[in-house]
C-alpha positions in Angstrom: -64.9 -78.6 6.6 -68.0 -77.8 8.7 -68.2 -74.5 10.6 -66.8 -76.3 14.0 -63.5 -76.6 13.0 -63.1 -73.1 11.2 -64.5 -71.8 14.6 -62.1 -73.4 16.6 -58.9 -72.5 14.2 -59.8 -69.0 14.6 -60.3 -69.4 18.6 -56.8 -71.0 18.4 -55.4 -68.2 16.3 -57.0 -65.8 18.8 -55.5 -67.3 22.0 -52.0 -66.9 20.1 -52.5 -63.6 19.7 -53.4 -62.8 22.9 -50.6 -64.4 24.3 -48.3 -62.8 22.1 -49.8 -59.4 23.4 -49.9 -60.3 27.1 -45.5 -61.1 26.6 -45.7 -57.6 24.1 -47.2 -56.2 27.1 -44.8 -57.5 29.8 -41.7 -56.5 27.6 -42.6 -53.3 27.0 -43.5 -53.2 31.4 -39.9 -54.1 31.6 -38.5 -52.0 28.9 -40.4 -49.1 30.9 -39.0 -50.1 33.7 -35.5 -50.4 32.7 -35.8 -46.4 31.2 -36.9 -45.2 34.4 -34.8 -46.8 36.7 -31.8 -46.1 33.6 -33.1 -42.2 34.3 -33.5 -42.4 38.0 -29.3 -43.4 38.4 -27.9 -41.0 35.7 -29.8 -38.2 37.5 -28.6 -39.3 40.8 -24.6 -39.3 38.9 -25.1 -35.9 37.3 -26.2 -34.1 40.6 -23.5 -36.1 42.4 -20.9 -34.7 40.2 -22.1 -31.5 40.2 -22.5 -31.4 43.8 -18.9 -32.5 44.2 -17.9 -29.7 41.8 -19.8 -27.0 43.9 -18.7 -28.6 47.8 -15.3 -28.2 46.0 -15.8 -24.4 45.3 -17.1 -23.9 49.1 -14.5 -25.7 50.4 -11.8 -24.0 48.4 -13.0 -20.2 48.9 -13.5 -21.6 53.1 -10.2 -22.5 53.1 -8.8 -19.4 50.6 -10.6 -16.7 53.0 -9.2 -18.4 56.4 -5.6 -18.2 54.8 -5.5 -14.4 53.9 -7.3 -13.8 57.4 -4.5 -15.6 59.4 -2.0 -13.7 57.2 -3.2 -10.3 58.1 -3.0 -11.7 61.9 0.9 -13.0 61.0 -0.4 -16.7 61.7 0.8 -19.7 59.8 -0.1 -22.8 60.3 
């Protein structure tokens, strides 16, 4: 074999490899991608649930506190 070939074999193998990197590259874009957005939505569920838990505590001591005032007044309703 003369040098031509071996030079062009290894500029093959090369462009292989850099194509493997460049779909390395854009899988590991994607996988990024898929964490954040994977973070993004259980945040926005946790605070969701918690803030349902804490409108439920207002809405219950809201609703406790105007029950014992219309008591004192004799009111039910």
């Amino acid at each position: 074999m003369n040098s031509k070939n071996v030079k062009k074999v290894s500029d093959m193998n090369e462009s292989i490899n850099a194509k493997e990197d460049r779909k390395a590259n854009f899988a590991n874009r994607i996988e990024k991608s898929g964490y954040k957005w994977a973070n993004r939505l259980h945040k926005f569920g946790v605070l969701s649930i918690v803030g349902f838990i804490f409108y439920n505590f207002y809405i219950f001591g809201k609703e406790y506190n105007s029950h014992w005032r219309a008591r004192r007044v004799n009111i039910h309703y």
